[in-house]
C-alpha positions as CSV (number, residue, x, y, z in Angstrom):
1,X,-141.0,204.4,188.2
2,X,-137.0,205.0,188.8
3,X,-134.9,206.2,186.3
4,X,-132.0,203.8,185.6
5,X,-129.6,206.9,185.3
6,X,-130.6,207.4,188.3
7,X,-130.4,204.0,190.4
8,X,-126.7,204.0,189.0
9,X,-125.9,208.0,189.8
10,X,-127.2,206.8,193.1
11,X,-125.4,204.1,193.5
12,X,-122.1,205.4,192.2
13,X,-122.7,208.5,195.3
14,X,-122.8,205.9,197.8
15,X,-119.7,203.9,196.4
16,X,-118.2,207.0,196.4
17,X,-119.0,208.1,199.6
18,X,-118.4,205.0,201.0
19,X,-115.2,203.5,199.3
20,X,-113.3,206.9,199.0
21,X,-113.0,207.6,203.0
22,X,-112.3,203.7,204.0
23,X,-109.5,203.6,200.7
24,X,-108.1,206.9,202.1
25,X,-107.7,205.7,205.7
26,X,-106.5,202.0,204.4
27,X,-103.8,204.3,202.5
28,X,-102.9,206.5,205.8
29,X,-102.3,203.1,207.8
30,X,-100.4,201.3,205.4
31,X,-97.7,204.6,204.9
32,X,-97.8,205.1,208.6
33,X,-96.5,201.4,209.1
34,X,-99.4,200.5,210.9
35,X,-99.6,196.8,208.9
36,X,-96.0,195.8,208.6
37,X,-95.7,193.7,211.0
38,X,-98.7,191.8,209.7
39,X,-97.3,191.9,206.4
40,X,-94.0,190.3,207.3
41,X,-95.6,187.5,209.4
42,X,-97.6,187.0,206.2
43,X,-94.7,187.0,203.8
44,X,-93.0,184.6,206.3
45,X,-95.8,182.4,206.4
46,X,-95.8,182.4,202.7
47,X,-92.1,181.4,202.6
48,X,-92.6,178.8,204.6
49,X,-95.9,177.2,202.7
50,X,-93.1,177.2,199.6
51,X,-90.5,175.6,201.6
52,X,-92.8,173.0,202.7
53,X,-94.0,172.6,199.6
54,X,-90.5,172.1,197.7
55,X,-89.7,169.3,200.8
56,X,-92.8,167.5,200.1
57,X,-92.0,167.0,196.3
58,X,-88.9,166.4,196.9
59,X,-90.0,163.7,199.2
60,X,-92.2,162.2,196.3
61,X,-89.6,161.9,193.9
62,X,-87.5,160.1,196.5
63,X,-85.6,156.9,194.7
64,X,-84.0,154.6,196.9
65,X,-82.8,154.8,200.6
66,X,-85.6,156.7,202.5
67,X,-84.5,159.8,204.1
68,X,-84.9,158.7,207.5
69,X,-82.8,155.9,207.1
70,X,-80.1,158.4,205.4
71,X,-80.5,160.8,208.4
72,X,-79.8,157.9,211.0
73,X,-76.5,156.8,208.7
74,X,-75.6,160.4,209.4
75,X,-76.1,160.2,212.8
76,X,-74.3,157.0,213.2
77,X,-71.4,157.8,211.2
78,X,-71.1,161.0,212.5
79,X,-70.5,159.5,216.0
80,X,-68.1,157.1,214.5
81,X,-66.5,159.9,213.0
82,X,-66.3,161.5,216.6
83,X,-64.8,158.7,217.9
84,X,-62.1,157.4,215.6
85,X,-58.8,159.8,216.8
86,X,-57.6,155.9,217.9
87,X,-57.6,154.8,214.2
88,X,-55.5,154.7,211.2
89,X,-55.7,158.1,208.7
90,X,-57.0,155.9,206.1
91,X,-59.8,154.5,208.4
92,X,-60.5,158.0,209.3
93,X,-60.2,159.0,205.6
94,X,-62.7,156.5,204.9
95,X,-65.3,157.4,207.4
96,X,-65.3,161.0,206.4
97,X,-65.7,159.9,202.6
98,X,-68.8,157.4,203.6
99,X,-70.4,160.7,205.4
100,X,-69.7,162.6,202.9
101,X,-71.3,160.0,200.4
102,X,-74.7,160.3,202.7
103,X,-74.7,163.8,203.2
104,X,-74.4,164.1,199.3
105,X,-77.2,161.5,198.9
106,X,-79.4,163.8,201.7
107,X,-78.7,167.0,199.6
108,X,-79.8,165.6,196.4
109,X,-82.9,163.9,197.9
110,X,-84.1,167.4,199.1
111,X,-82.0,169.5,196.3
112,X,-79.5,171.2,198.4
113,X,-77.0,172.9,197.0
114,X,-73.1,171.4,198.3
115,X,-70.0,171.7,197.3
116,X,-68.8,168.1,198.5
117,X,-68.1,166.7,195.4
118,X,-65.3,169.4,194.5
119,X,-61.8,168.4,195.5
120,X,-61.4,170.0,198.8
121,X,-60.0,168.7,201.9
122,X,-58.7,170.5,205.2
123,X,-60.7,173.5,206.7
124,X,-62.8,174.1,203.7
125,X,-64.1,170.5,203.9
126,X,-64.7,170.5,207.7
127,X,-66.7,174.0,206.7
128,X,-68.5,173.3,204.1
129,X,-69.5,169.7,205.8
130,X,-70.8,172.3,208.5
131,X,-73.0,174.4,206.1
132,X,-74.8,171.3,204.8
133,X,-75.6,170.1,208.2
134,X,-76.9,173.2,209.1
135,X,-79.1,173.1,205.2
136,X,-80.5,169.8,206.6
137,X,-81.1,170.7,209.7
138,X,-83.2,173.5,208.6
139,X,-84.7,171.4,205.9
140,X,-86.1,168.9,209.1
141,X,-83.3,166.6,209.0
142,X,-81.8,165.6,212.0
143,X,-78.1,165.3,211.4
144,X,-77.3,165.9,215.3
145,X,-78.5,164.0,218.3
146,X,-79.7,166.5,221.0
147,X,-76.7,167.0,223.5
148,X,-75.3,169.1,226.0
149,X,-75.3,172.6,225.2
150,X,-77.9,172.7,222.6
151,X,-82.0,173.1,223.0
152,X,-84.0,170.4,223.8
């Protein structure tokens, strides 16, 4: 009959033997730089299961106008916006205020940060009007119609 002492000396030898060489070389690898490109795919991949995550519950606590319909307002008055140099400066005053309006109704839908609701007009308007677009572009929104110059 085995000793118990033993059967766990024995077993704790193997571990040893085992675990110790595959730990050291594990070690070696990861100071050497051998997994950091696998680690930064995996951190990426892990910002982007968040992300996805804070869209989606964002999207269930969605009151009112869905989002799509909000993105094509964008669109729409984004291309009226484009096209209004013909008009009066309070029609064009107007139309910049109602896309303003929508792009503050996008942000809060998917809790973007904007500064849009500040008293700022000129450049800094135009520029931080930019910024958002870009926010909701990244979040999946599609503010701009695919044109020339830009990827299909």
């Amino acid at each position: 009959m085995m000793d118990t002492y033993q059967v766990v000396l024995g077993a704790l030898a193997v571990a040893i033997m085992v675990l110790v060489p595959i730990g050291c070389v594990l070690l070696w690898d990861l100071l050497a730089g051998r997994w950091d490109e696998s680690i930064s795919r995996f951190r990426q991949r892990q910002l982007m299961a968040v992300e996805r995550r804070r869209t989606l519950r964002a999207l269930r606590r969605m009151h009112g106008v869905p989002l799509e319909r909000l993105a094509a307002d964008l669109r729409r008055l984004r291309e009226v916006i484009r096209a209004d140099a013909h008009r009066s400066a309070a029609q064009q005053m107007g139309n910049r205020l109602a896309y303003d309006q929508v792009l503050m109704q996008a942000c809060s839908m998917l809790e973007i940060e904007h500064e849009l609701a500040e008293e700022t007009s000129g450049m800094e308007r135009d520029i931080e009007r930019l910024r958002v677009e870009a926010e909701l572009e990244r979040a999946g929104v599609t503010v701009t119609e695919r044109g020339f110059g830009q990827a299909a």
